[in-house]
N, C-alpha and C positions, 0 to 999 in steps of 0.2 A: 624485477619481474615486469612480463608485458600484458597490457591488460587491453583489449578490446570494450568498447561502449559502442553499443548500436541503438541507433537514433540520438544518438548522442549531442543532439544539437535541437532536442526539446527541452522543456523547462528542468522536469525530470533529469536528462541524460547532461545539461546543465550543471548543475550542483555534482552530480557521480564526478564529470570532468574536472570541476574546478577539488572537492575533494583528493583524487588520485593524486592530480598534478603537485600537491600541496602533500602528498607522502611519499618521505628520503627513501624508501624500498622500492616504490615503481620508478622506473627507470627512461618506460616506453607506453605510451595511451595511441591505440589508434582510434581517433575521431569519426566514427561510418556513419555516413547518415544519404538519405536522397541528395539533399539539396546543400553543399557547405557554403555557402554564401555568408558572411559575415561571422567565423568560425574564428578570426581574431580578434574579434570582440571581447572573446573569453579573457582576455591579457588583465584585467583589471586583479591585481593581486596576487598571477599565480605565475609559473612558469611556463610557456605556453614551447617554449624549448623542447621539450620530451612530449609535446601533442604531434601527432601526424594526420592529417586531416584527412579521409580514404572515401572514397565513391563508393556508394551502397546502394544496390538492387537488391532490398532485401523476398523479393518475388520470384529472385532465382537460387535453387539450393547450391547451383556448383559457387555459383558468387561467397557465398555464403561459407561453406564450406572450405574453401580456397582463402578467405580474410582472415579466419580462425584458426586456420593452419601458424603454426609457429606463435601462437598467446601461449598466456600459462592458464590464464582466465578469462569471462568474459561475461557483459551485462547485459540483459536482454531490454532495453525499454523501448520498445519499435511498438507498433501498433496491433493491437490485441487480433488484429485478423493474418499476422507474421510469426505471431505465437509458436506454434509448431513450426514452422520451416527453420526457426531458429535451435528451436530445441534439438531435431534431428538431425543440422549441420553437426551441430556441436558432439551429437555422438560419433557422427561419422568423422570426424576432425579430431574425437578422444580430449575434448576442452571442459574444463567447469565450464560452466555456465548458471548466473544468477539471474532472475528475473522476479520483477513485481508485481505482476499478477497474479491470481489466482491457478492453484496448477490441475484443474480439472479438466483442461482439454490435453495434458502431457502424461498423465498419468498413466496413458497404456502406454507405455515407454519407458517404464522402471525395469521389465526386462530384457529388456536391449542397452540400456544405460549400463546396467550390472554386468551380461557379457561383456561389455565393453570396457569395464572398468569407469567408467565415467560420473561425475558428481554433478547433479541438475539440483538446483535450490530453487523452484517457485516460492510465490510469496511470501520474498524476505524484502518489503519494504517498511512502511509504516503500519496500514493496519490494514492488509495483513501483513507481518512483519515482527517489527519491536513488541508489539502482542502478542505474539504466540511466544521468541521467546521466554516474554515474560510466564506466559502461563506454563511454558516446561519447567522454569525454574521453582515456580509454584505447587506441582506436581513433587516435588526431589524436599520441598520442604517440611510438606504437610504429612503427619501418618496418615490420616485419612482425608481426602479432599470433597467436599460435598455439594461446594457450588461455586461455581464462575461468571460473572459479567464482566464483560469487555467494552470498553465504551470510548467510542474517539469521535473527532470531526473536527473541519475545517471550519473556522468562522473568522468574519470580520472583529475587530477590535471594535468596541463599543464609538469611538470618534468616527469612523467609517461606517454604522450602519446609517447611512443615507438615502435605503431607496424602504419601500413597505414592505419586501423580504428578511430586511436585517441580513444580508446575505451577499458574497461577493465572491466573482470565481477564481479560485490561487490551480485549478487546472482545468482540463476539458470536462466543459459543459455539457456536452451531448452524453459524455458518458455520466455524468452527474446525474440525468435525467432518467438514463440506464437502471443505476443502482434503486430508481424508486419503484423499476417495473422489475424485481427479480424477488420470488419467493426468500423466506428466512424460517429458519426451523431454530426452534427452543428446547428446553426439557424443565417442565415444571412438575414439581412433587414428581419425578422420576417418569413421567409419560413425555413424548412429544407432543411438541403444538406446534402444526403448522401455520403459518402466516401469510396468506397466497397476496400474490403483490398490489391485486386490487383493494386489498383493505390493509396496506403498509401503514395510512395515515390515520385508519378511525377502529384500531383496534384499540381493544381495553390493556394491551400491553404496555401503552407509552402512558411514560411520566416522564416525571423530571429528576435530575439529580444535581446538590451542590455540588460546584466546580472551587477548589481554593482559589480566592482573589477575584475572579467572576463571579461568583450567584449563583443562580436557576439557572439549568439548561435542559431543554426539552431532549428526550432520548427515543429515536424511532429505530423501530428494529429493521436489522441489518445484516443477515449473511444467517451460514448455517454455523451455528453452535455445535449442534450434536455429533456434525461431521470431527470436530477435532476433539471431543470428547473421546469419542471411539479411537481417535488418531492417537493419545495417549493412552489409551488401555483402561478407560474408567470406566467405562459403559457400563451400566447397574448399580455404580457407587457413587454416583455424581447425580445430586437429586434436581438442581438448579443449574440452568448455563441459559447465554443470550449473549447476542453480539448488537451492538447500538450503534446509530449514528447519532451524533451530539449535535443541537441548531442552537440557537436562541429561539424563545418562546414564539409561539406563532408561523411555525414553518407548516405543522399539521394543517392549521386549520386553513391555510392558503392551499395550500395542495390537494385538499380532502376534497372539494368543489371543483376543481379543474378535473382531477381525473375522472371522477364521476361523468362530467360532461365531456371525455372523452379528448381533454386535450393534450393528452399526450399517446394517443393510439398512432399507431405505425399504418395505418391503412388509407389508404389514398383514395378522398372522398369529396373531391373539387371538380372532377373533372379535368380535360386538357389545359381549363384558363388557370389552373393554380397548381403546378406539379409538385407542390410541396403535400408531404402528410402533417397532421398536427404536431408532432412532434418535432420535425426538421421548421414548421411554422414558431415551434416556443423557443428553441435555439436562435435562430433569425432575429426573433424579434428580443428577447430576455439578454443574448449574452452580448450587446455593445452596452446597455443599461448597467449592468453588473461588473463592471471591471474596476479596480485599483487606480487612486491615485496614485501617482510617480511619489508622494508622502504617506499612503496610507500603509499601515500592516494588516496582514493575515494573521492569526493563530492558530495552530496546533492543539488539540488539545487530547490529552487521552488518561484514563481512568477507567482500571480495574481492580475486582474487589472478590478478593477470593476466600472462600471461608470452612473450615473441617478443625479437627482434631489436632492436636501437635501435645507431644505429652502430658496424654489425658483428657486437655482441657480446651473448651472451645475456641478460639482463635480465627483471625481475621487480619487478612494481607491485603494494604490499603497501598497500590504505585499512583503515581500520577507525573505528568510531562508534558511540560508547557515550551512549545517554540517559536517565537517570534519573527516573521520576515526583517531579511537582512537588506535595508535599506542600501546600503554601500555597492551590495552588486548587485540589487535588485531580485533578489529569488527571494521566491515566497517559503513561505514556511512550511506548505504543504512539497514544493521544492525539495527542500533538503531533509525533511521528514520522509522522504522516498529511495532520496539518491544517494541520501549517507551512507542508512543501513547499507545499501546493495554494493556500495564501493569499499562498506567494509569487510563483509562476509567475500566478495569477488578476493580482495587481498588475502581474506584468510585461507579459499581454496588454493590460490596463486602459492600461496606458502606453505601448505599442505597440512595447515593445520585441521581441516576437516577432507578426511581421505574416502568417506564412506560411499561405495558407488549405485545406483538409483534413481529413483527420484523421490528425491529428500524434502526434508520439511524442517522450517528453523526450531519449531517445538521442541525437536527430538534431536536435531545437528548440531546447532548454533551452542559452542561452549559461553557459557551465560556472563561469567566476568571478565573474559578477555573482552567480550563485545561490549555489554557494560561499560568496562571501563575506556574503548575508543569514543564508543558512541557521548563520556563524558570530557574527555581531552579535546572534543567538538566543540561543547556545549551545551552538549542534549544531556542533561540530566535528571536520570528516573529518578523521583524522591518514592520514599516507600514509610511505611508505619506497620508494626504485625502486634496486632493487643487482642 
């Protein structure tokens, strides 16, 4: 099989490369990115024989469309403002296409994906990703399902928390900053609750939950739950759901004071002597402080906990997934917690094990033990407990 990766030469599109290249059924990787400068770098470990390193304007659709011509599949990790150009090359090119982001700006394109016969899988990476399809598989096990938390995050290893955040960046920071400014929606005792992004950090929602082998970890909420409730067909039987991000203790109460005073507002209030806003200001100044030693690790961590019925009797499905940055090639753990999944569902469309055309979702697509079990022939292994 040939497999396209675009931006393939970020951290992300990194690990997808070194992945592919390292599976006996792809044959052919084309490497698209702006910029290939230092694209044999990648040699450490794999075979870099079957990469072809390709010039990418991802700003233009005929480009676009013309690269995808002749894959069997392809990965979207280009930047979230490429999103669409990619997706609608790829219908007009008749390609899978995987991508990890979120698929709310693709989603009026499920029918023209479907005319087209065409397979689109937004967020199949980490979380979103290995999450959801956890929570399909959770769905198939339970007679009745009644509530869902999903809980992941990026964090330093406790020998690396060395600055007063506890906190160190394994990918882009501006969008790290992102994620604290975007509403999250819940469903408690069977209502919603919304959670508007100005009160992410001082709402009575966050606590903490033990992590196996870590302790405490603080849980701030994070995305909409109720959208994939409905996405599985629960809506009115599923009285609990929440989506989390996981810190070490003390991420809240740092952040609860800065936003308040406005330092991460997008509005540009300096004048001409400071053309930055606060926020391109916390970037600047936070992300040289926060970086990795060349010996430090990242971790992965993610934990969900699903609970209903199974015959009869109450029951509770406990996963959890711990991955550690890979010292030897330098990718973080948030790395290949991103580029694995997508390099292995890209394989699986490549191979036609998933045919279904749309725009799909890994909840409902992703067959749950083939993936499972690549995602453990990696390393990534889900451990799970149902009591």
């Amino acid at each position: 099989m040939k497999i396209a990766v675009l931006g393939a030469l970020g951290m992300q599109g990194r690990a997808a490369l070194r992945d592919l290249a390292r599976s006996p059924h792809v044959r052919e990787i084309l490497c698209a990115d702006r910029d290939l400068r230092g694209w044999e770098g990648l040699a450490a470990g794999i075979d870099i024989g079957r990469i072809t390193p390709v010039p990418l304007d991802a700003s233009s659709p005929a480009a676009l469309v013309g690269l995808l011509r002749g894959v069997d599949a392809a990965i979207d990790l280009l930047p979230l403002a490429f999103m669409e150009n990619a997706f609608e090359a790829a219908i007009e090119a008749r390609v899978p296409l995987v991508s990890t982001n979120y698929g709310g700006p693709i989603r009026r394109l499920d029918a023209r994906a479907r005319q087209r016969g065409v397979s689109l899988m937004p967020e199949c990476g980490l979380d979103p990703g290995i999450d959801l399809v956890l929570c399909g598989e959770a769905v198939r096990r339970f007679d009745e399902l009644r509530e869902i938390q999903s809980y992941c995050g990026g964090i330093p290893e406790r020998t690396a928390c060395t600055n007063p955040l506890n906190y160190k960046i394994s990918w882009n920071f501006d969008m790290v900053l992102r994620t604290q400014k975007r509403p999250s929606v819940f469903l408690v005792d069977g209502e919603r609750v919304e959670v508007p992004a100005e009160r992410q950090h001082e709402t009575e929602l966050i606590h903490t939950v033990e992590f196996p082998g870590l302790g405490r970890l603080e849980a701030v909420p994070n995305g909409d739950a109720a959208f994939y409730v409905d996405l599985l067909g629960l809506a009115g039987r599923v009285r609990h759901a929440g989506r989390w991000a996981l810190r070490w203790p003390g991420w809240c109460a740092f952040w609860r004071p800065l936003k308040r005073l406005g330092f991460l507002s997008e509005e540009r209030r300096f004048g001409p002597e400071c053309p930055l806003t606060p926020h391109e200001l916390m970037v600047r100044l936070l992300e040289p402080q926060l970086q990795y030693g060349d010996h430090e690790k990242d971790l992965v961590l993610m934990l969900n906990r699903f609970s209903g019925l199974k015959d009869g009797r109450e029951r509770t499905l406990t996963t959890t997934l711990l991955i550690e940055r890979d010292l030897s090639s330098g990718l973080f753990a948030m790395n290949l917690g991103v580029g694995i999944p997508a390099s292995i569902v890209a394989q699986m469309l490549a191979a036609r094990r998933i045919t279904a055309p749309g725009v799909l979702n890994p909840a409902v697509h992703v067959p749950y033990a083939p993936f499972m079990a690549e995602l453990a022939a990696r390393g990534l292994t889900v451990k799970e407990s149902f009591t």
